[in-house]
N, C-alpha and C positions, 0 to 999 in steps of 0.2 A: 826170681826167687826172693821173699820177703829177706828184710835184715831179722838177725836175733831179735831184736825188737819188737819188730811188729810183729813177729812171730807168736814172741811173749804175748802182747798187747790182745794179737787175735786168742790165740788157747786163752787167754782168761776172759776172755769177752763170749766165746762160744762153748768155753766148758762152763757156764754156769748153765742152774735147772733151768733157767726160762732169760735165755740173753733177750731179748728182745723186752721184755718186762726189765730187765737189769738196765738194759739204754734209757728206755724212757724214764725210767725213775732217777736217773742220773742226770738226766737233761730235765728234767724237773724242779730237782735239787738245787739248778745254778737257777732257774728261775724263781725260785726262795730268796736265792742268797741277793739275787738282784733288788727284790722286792725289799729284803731287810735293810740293807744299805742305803736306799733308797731311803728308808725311812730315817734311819739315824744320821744321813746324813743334811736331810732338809733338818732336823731338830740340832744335830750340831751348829747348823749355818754355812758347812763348810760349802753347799752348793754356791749360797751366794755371793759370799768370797772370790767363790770359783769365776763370777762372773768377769776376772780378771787374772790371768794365768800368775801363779805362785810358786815358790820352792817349799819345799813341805814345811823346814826350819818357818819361813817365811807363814806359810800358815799356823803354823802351831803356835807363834807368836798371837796371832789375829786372833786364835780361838781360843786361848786362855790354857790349852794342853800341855798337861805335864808326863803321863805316858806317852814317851814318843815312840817306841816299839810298837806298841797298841795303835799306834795311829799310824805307821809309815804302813803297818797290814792291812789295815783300813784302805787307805789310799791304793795298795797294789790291789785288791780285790776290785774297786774300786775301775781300776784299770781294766781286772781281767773277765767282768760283766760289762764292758763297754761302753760304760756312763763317763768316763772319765780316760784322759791321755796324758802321758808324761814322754817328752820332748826334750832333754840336758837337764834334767834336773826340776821343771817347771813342770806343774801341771793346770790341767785346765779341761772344762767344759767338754764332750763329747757325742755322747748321748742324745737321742731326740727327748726320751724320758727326765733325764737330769736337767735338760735346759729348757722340759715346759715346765717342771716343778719351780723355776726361777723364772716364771714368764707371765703373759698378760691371763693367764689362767691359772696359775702357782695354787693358789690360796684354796681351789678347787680337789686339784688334783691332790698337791699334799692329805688334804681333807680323806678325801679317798684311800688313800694308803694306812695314813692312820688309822683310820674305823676299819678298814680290810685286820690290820697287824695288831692292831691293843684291841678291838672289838670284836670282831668277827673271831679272832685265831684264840681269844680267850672261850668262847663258845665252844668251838673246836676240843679244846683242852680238855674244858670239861664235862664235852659232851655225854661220853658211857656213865660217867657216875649221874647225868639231870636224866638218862633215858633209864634208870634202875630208879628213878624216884625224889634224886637230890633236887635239892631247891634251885628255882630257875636266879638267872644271871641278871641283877641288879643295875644296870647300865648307864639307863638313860639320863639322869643326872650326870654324871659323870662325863659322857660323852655327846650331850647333848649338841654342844657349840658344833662337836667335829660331825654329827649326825645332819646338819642345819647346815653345813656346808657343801659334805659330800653331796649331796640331794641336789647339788645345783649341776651335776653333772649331766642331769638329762635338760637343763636349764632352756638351752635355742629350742626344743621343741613345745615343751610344757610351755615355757612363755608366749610362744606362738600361738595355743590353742588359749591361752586366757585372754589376751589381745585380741583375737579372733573374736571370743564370747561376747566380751566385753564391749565390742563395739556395736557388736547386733542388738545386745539387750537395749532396750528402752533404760533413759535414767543412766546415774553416775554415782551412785551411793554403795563402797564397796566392803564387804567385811573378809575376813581372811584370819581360818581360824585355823591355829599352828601354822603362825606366820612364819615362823623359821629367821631366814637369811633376812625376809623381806620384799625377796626378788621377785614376788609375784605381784606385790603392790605395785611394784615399779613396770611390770607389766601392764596393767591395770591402767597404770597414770597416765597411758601413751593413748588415751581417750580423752582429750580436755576437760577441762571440769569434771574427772575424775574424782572422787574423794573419800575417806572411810578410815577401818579402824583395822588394825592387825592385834592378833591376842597368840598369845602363849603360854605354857605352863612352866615353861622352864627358863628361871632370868637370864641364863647365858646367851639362850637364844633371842630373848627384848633385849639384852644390851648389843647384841649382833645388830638387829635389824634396826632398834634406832641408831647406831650408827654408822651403817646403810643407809640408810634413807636420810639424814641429814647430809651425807657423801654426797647423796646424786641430789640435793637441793630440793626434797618432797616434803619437811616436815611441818609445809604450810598447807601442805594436801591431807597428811595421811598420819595417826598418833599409832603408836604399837603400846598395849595394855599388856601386864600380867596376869594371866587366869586360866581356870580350867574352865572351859568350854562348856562342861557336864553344870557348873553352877555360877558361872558370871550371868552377868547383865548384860545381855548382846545389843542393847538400846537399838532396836530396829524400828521402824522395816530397812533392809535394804533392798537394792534391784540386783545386784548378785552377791550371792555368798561363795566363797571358794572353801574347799576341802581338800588340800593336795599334798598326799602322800603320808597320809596320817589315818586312813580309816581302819588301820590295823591296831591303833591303840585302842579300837572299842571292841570289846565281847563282844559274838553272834548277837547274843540276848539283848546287850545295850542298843544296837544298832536301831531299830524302830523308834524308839522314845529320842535318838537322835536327830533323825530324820522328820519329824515331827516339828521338834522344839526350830532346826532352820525353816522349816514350810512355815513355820509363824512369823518366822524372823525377816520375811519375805517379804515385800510389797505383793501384791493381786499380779502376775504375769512375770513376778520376779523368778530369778535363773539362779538355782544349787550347780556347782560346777568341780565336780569331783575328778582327781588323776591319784593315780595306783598304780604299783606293780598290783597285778592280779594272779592267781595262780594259775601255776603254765608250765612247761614241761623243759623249758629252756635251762641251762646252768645257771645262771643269772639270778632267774626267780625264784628256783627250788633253793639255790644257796642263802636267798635271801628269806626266804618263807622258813628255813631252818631256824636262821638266826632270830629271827623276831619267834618264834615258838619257843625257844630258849629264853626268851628275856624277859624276866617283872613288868608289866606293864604291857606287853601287847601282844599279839595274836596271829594264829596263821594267815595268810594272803587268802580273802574273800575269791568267791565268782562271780562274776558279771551275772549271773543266769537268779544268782541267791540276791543280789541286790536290788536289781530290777522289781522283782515284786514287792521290799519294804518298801521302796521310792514310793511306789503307787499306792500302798496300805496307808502311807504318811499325806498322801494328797495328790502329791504331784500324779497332773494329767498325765506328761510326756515326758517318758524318760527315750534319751538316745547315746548310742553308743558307740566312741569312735578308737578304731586302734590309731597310737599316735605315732609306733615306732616299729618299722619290718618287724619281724621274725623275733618280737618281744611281745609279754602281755601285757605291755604300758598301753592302760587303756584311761580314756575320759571319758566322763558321765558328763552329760547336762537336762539336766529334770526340772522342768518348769509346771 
């Protein structure tokens, strides 16, 4: 026989219209609240503090806190999404989440969460008033760095596949337009005598990637420019041009006159090498094909089937087409 309690606990879990909808939105909810914390608490620092077990007084000290009320609720939440344990007093690390946010991949993942919670969830917000008409979501300045980041999460694959190219192509002369992080040149470079230029529009992300690339000891190989792509000087020919994860900043219409101006920028058997989400039925893509339809500047996720033929209207003989990732539409082009 249950106690009163659970008694309670069941009649209000089963007397509502739809318990079942009531669960999961509840158990949803804590996965909000995990994602939130998660966020404020890589930007407080307090994760990597954490990388050494503390008393809260003891933290609050480190962190500069003057609500300690605000913060000891912090910390118990903290606790009770499983990122974090407290032991007499002490806390510390728990979490697989909380302790790669503070790991050899942090800078990544943090990355991720950000652009999910200040990018994505402003989208979100103000979705019904841009689907009635309102002006789309101004972004990418602003979150450029954390966009140029995030992106490196499909990084072991995507690098793989330009590594790959880049060894078969004939030649070492590489360009890399919205070079981002950088971390594609540095893919690039693991072909000796590799060498070339990276460009982007946005300075947060050339102050990213050069330095990047002075980090990993490249910037005797490889220069990063600032410019839009649509009107620099891409001083070519190169033997591959890469395009990766950026073909959603150009209108349907723009796309041709793109594809064109790299088929110039190309040596004679020179290799375009494009990676995208593509449009796809997965939660992934469609959540990201929302978001970029929301945002100044770019555009819903292409198809493979719509690209194929501009490649070949621009010149390229052979276009091919590889999925690089399971039961996602991360796909590469390479059209020579």
């Amino acid at each position: 026989m249950p106690t009163s309690k659970w008694r309670r606990t069941l009649n209000a879990a089963f007397g509502q219209p739809d318990p079942t909808a009531h669960a999961l939105l509840l158990r949803d909810s804590q996965a909000f609240a995990r994602t939130h914390f998660l966020h404020a608490a890589a930007h407080l620092g307090l994760l990597t503090e954490l990388r050494t077990p503390n008393s809260a007084d003891g933290l609050a000290e480190r962190l500069g806190i003057t609500r300690h009320q605000q913060f000891r609720l912090m910390l118990e939440l903290g606790v009770s999404v499983g990122e974090l344990s407290e032991s007499g007093g002490s806390y510390r690390l728990r979490g697989k989440r909380a302790k790669a946010l503070v790991g050899r991949n942090g800078s990544v993942l943090r990355a991720l969460i950000d652009e999910q919670v200040e990018y994505h969830g402003s989208v979100y917000r103000h979705l019904p008033e841009r689907l009635r008409g309102g002006e789309l979501g101004d972004y990418l300045g602003e979150h450029a760095g954390t966009i140029a980041e995030s992106s490196r999460i499909a990084e072991s694959v995507v690098a793989g596949y330009v590594t790959d190219t880049v060894q078969e192509v004939p030649g070492t002369r590489v360009l890399d337009l919205g070079c981002g992080s950088g971390v594609y040149l540095r893919a690039a470079s693991r072909k000796p005598g590799t060498s070339g230029t990276g460009l982007d529009v946005q300075p947060a992300s050339v102050e990213l990637a050069q330095g990047n690339l002075k980090r990993w000891g490249l910037t005797d190989r490889f220069e990063v420019r600032q410019g839009d792509m649509r009107e620099a000087e891409l001083n070519g020919p190169y033997d591959v041009v890469l395009l990766m994860n950026n073909i959603y900043y150009f209108a349907p219409e723009e796309r041709p006159e793109l594809f064109r101006t790299l088929r110039a920028a190309l040596r004679e058997g020179g290799t375009l090498v494009l990676v995208s989400m593509f449009h796809g039925t997965s939660v992934s893509a469609l959540g990201l094909d929302l978001v970029l339809a929301c945002t100044q500047g770019c555009y819903a996720l292409p198809r493979a089937e719509d690209l194929e033929p501009e490649l070949r209207e621009a010149g390229f003989g052979q276009v091919r087409t590889d999925q690089l990732m399971a039961g996602q539409s991360l796909l590469g082009m390479r059209a020579c």
